[in-house]
TIBA-369414 format. One record per atom (N, C-alpha, C): residue in three letters; x, y, z. Coordinates in steps of 0.05 Angstrom, whole numbers, plus 5000, padded with zeros to 4 digits. Layout:
BEGIN
ALAXYZ;...
# end
This chain:
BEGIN
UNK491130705287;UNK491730855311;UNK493731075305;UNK495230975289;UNK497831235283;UNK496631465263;UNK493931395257;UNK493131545238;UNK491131865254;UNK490431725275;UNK488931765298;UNK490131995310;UNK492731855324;UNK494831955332;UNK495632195321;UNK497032175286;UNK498532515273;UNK495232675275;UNK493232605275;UNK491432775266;UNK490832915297;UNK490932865320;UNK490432925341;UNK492833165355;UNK494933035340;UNK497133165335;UNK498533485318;UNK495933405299;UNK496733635279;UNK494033835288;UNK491933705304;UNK489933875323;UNK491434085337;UNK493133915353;UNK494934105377;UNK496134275361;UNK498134185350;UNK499034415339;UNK497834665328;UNK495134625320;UNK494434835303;UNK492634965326;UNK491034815344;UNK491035045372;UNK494035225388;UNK495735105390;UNK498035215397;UNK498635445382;UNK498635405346;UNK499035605336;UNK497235935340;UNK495435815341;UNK493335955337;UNK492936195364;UNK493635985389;UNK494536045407;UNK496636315418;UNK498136195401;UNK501536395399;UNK500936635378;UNK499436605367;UNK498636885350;UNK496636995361;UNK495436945368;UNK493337095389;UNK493637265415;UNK496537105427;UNK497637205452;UNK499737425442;UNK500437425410;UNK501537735405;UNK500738015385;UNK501438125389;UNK500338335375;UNK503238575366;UNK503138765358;UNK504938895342;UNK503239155346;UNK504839345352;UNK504539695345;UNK506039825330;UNK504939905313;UNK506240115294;UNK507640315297;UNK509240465281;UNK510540735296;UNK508541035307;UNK506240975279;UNK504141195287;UNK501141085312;UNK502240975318;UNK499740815338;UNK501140875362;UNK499240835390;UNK499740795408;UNK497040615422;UNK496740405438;UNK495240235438;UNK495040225469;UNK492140065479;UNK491239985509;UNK490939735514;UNK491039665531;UNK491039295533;UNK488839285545;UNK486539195542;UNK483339055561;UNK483538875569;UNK483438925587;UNK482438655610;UNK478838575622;UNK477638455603;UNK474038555611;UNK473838825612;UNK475238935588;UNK473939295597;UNK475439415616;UNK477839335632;UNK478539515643;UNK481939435632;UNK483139735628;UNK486439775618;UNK487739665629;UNK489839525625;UNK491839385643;UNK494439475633;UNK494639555606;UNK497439695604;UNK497039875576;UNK498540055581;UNK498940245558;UNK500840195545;UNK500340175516;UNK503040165494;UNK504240425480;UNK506440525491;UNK507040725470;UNK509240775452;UNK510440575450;UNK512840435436;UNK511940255420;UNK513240355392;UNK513040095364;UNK514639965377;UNK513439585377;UNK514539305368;UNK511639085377;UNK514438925385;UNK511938625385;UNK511338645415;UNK509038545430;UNK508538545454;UNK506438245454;UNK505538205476;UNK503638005478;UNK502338025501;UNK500037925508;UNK497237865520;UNK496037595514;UNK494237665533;UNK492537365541;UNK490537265509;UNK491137115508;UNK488837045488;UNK486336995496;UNK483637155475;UNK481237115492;UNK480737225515;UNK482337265524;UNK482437505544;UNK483537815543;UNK485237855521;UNK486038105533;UNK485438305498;UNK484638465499;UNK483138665482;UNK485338845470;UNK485538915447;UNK487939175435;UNK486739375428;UNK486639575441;UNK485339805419;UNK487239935411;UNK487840075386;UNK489540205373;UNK489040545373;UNK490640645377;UNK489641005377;UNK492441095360;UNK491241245339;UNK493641425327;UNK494541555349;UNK497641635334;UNK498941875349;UNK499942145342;UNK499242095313;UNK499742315291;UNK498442585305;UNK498742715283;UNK497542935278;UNK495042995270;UNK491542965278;UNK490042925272;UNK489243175255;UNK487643235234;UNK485943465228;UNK482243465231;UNK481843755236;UNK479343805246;UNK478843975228;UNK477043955207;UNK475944185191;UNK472844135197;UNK472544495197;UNK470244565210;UNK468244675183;UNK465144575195;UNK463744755170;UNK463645065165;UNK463645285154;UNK463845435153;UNK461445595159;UNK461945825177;UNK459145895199;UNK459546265204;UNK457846345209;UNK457546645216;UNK457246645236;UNK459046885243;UNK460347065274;UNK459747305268;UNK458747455286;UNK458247705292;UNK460647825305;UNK461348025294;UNK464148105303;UNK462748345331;UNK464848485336;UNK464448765360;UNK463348945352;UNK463849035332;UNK462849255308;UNK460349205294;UNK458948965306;UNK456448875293;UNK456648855261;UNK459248725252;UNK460148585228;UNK459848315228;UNK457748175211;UNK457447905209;UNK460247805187;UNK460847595200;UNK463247515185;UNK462947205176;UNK464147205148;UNK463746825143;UNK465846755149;UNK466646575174;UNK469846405177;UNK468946165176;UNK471646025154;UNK471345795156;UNK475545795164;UNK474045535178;UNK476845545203;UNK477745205200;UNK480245235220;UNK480344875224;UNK482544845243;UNK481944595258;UNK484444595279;UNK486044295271;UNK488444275283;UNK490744015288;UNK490243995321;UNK490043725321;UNK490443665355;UNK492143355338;UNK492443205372;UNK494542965372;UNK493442885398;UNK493542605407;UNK491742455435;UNK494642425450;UNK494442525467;UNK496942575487;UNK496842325514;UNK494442335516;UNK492942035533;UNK490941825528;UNK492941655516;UNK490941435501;UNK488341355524;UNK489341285542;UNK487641215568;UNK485141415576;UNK486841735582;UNK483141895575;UNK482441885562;UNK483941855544;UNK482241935513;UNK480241765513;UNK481941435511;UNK478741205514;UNK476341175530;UNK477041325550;UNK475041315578;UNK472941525578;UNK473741745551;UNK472342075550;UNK471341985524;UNK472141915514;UNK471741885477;UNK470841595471;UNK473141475452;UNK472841145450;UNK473041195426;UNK472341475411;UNK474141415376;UNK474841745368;UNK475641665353;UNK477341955341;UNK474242105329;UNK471341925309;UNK469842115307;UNK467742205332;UNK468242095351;UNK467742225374;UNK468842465388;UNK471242425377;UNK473242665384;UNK473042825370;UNK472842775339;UNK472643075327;UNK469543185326;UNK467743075337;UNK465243145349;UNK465243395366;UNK465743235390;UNK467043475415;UNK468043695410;UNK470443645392;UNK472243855388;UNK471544035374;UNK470143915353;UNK467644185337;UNK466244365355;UNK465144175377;UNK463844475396;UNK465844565407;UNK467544525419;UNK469244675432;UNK470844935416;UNK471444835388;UNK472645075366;UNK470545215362;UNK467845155351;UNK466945365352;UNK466045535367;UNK465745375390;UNK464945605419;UNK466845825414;UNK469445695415;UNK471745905425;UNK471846165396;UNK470946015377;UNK470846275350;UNK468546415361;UNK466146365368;UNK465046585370;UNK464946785404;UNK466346635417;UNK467646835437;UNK469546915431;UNK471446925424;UNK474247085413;UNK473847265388;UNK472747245378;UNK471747395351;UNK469647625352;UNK467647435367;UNK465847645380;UNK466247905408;UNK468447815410;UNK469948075425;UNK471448285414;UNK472348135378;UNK474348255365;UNK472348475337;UNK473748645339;UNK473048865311;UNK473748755291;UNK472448735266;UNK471748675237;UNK475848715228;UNK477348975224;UNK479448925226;UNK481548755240;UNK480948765270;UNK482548585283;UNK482448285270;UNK480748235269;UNK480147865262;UNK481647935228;UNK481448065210;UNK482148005184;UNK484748155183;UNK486148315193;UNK489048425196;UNK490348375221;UNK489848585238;UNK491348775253;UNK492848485275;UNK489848375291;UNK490848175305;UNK489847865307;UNK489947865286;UNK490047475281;UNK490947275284;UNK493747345287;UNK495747075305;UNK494247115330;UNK494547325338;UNK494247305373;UNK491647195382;UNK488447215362;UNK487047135367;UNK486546855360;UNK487646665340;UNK487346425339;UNK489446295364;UNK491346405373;UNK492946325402;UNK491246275417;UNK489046575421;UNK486646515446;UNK484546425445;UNK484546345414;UNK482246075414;UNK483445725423;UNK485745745409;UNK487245525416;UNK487745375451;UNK488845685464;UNK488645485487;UNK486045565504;UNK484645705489;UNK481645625505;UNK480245395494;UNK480445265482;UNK479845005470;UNK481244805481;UNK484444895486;UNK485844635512;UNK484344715534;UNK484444865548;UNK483344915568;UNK480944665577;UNK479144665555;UNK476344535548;UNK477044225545;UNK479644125534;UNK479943935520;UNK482043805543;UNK482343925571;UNK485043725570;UNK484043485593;UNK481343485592;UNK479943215611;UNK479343005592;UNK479743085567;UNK479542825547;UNK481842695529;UNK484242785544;UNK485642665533;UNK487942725501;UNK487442985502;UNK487043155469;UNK488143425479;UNK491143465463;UNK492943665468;UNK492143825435;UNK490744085431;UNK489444225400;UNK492844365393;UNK493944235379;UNK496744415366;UNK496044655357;UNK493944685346;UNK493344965324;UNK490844985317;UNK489845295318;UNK487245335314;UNK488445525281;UNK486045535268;UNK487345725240;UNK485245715218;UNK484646055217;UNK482246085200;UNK482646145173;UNK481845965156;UNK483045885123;UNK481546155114;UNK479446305118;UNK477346545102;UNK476246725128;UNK476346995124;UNK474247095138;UNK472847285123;UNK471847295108;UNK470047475095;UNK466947535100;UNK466447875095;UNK464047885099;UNK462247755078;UNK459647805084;UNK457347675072;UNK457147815044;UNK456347735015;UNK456847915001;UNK455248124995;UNK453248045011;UNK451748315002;UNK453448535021;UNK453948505051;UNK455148725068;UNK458248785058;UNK459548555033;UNK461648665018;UNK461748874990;UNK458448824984;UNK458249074970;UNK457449274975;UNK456849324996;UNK455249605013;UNK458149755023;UNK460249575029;UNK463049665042;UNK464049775020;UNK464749544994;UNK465949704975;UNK464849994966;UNK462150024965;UNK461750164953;UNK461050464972;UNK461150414993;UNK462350575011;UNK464450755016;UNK466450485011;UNK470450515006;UNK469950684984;UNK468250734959;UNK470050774933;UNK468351034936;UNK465951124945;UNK465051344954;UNK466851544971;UNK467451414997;UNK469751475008;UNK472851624984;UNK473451494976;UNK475051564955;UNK475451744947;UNK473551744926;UNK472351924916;UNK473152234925;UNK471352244945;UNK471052424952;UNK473052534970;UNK475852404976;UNK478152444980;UNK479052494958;UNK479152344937;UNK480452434913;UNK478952714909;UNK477252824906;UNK476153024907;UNK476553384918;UNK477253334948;UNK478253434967;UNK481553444954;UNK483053304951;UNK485453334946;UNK486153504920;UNK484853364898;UNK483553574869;UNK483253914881;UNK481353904892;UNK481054244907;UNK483754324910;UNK484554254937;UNK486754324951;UNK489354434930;UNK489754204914;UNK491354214884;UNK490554454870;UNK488354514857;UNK487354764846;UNK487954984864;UNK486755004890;UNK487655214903;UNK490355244902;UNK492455104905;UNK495155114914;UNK496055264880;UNK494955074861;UNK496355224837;UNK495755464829;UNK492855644841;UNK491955864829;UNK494356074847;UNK494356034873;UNK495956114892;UNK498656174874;UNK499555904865;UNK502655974860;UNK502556104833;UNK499856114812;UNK499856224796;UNK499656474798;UNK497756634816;UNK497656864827;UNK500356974834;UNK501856854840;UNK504756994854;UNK506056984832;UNK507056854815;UNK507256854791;UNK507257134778;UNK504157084779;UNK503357284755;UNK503957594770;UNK504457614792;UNK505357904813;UNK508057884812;UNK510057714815;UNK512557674803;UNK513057854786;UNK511257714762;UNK512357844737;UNK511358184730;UNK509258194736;UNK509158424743;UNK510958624756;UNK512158644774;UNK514158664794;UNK517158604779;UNK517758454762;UNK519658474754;UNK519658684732;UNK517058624711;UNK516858834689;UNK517459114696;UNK516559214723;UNK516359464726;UNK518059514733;UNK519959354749;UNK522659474761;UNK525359484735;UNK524759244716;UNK525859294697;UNK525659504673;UNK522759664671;UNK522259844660;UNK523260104675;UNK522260014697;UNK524360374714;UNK527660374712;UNK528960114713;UNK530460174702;UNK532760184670;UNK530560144655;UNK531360194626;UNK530960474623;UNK527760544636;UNK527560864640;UNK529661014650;UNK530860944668;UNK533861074688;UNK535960984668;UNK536260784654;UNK538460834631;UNK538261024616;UNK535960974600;UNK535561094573;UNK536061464586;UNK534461494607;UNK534561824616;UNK537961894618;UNK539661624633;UNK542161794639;UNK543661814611;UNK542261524586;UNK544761644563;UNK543661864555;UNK540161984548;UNK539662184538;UNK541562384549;UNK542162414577;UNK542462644588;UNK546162634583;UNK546662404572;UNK550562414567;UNK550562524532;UNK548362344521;UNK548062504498;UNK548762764493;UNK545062904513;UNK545263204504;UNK548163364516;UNK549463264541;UNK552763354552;UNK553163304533;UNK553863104508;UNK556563134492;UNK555463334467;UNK552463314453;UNK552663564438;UNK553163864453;UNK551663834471;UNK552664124489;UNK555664174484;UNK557364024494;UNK560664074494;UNK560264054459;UNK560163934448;UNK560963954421;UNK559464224407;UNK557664334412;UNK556464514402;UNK558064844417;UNK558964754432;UNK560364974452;UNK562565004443;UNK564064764427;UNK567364804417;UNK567364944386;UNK564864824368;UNK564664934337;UNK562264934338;UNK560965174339;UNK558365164330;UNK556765184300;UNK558465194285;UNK558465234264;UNK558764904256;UNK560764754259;UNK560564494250;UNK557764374252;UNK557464414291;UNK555964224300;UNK552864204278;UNK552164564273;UNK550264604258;UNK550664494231;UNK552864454228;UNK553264374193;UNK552264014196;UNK553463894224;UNK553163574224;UNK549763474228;UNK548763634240;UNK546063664254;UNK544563654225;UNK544563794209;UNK542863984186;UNK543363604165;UNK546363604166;UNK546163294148;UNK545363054153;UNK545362974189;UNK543062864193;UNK540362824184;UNK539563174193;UNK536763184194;UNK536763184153;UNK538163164132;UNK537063144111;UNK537662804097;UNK539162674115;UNK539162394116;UNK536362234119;UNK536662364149;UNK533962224150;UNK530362344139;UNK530362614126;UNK528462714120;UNK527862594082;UNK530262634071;UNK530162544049;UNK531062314036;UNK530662224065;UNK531261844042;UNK529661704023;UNK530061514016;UNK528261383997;UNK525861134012;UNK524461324022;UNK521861234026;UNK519061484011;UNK517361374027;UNK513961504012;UNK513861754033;UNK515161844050;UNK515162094059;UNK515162344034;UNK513762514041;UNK512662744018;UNK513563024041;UNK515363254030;UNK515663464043;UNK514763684025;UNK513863804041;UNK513064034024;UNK514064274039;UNK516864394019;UNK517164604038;UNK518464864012;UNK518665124018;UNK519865274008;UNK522565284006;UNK523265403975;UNK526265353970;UNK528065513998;UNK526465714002;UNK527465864026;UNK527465874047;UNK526465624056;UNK526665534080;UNK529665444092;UNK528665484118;UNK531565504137;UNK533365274130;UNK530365054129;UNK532564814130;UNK533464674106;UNK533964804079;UNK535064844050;UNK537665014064;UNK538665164080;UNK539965414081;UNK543265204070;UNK543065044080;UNK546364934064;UNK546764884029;UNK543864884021;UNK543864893992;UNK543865173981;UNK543265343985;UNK543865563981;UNK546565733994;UNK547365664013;UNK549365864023;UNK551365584035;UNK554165634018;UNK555565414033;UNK556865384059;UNK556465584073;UNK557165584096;UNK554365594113;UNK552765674102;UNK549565604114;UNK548365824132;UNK549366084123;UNK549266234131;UNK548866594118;UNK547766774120;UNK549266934101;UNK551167084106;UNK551967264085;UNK555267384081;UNK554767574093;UNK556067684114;UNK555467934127;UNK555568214106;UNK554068334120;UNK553468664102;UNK555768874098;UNK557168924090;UNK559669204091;UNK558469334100;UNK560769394121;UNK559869674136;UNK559569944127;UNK557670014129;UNK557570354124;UNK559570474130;UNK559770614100;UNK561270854098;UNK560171174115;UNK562171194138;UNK560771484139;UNK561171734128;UNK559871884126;UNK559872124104;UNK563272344113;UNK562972334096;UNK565972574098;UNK564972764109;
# end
């Protein structure tokens, strides 16, 4: 009987136990959880620790609370400018209402189901309103903003607050990226080209002025070397004048040794002149002149 007894005993207990672990449960810090009652909620958990429920009766579902990610397949958009574009994109959401969420959804790949249509609806209405530049420069924050809360907008009967919409690529197709490039470098080109001109023109221009400059300086510089050289000629011939006016006799004597300085130097110059020529007259007469005649005697 006593044997009967611990064994009936160590029964209970191990229903009891079994019992008492059943009636508790535990949430994590990244969880937030729902209590079932036959399918319907009876309390929301959104605080980590220990809690308890009915055993056999009462249901836990667990729902992260993190930061979820949504990466999307990568898809073509027609931009404004009738630019097909490849974006591949992706959003962050977080379940803000465990309770819609379960009642709209029931799992997170249900959720990121949904939420695929809803991101990409909103890329190709926001994009498709936007020019080929706007989406890849000019305004890109502002347009993943207006994808973002047009996607809350969409999202907030299920329970699901989208943190961030954000497109990892947008590039064109490559064939319409080599038709552009080669467009751009045509483009170029032919800027570089235009500018080349402009450059030649500008330098023939400043060469031209230049070359009239110098012109213009030559001549004004020649008129007046001409206007030197005329006023020393003309101080020159004043000082033989006065010098020829004080001794004329010298001046002719200094003149004559000049002119046989420079006639008979030692170069290949050849003269051919008569001993009696004028301009011998200092070799023959030392005063370079002749002796005057005695005057006639008149007759008695």
């Amino acid at each position: 009987m006593k044997g009967i007894a611990g064994g009936a005993l160590l029964l209970l207990l191990l229903i009891a136990g079994f019992l008492g672990v059943s009636s508790v449960f535990t949430v994590n810090q990244t969880e937030q959880a729902l209590v079932l009652r036959f399918g319907q909620a009876i309390n929301i958990v959104r605080e980590p620790g220990l809690y308890f429920k009915l055993p056999f009766v009462d249901g836990v579902v667990r729902i992260d609370k993190r930061i979820l990610a949504l990466d999307l397949p990568e898809q073509e958009v027609i931009a404004s400018d009738q630019k097909r574009l490849r974006v591949d994109a992706f959003a962050r959401y977080r379940v803000i209402d465990p309770l819609l969420f379960y009642q709209a959804l029931g799992s997170v790949d249900r959720a990121n189901e949904q939420l695929a249509t809803f991101v990409n609806s909103g890329l190709r209405r926001v994009l498709g309103e936007s020019t080929f530049q706007q989406v890849v420069r000019d305004e890109r924050t502002q347009l993943m903003a207006r994808i973002r809360d047009g996607v809350n907008d969409q999202a907030k009967n299920l329970g699901i607050s989208v943190v961030d919409v954000r497109i990892r690529r947008a590039d064109l197709p490559e064939a319409n990226s080599q038709a552009i490039y080669t467009r751009m470098q045509t483009e170029r080109q032919r800027e570089a080209s235009e500018i080349r001109a402009q450059g030649a023109e500008a330098a023939q221009r400043i060469r031209a002025r230049a070359d009239r400059d110098v012109v213009v300086v030559v001549a004004e510089a020649n008129r007046e070397a001409e206007r030197i050289r005329g006023e020393g000629d003309g101080q020159r011939n004043n000082i033989f004048a006065q010098a020829y006016g004080q001794d004329q006799d010298f001046f002719a004597f200094y003149r004559s040794m000049q002119a046989y300085e420079t006639g008979l130097g030692s170069n290949d110059t050849r003269l051919v002149l008569s001993p009696d020529s004028e301009f011998f007259r200092y070799f023959r007469l030392p005063m370079g002149n002749a002796p005057a005649a005695p005057a006639a005697v008149p007759p008695q």
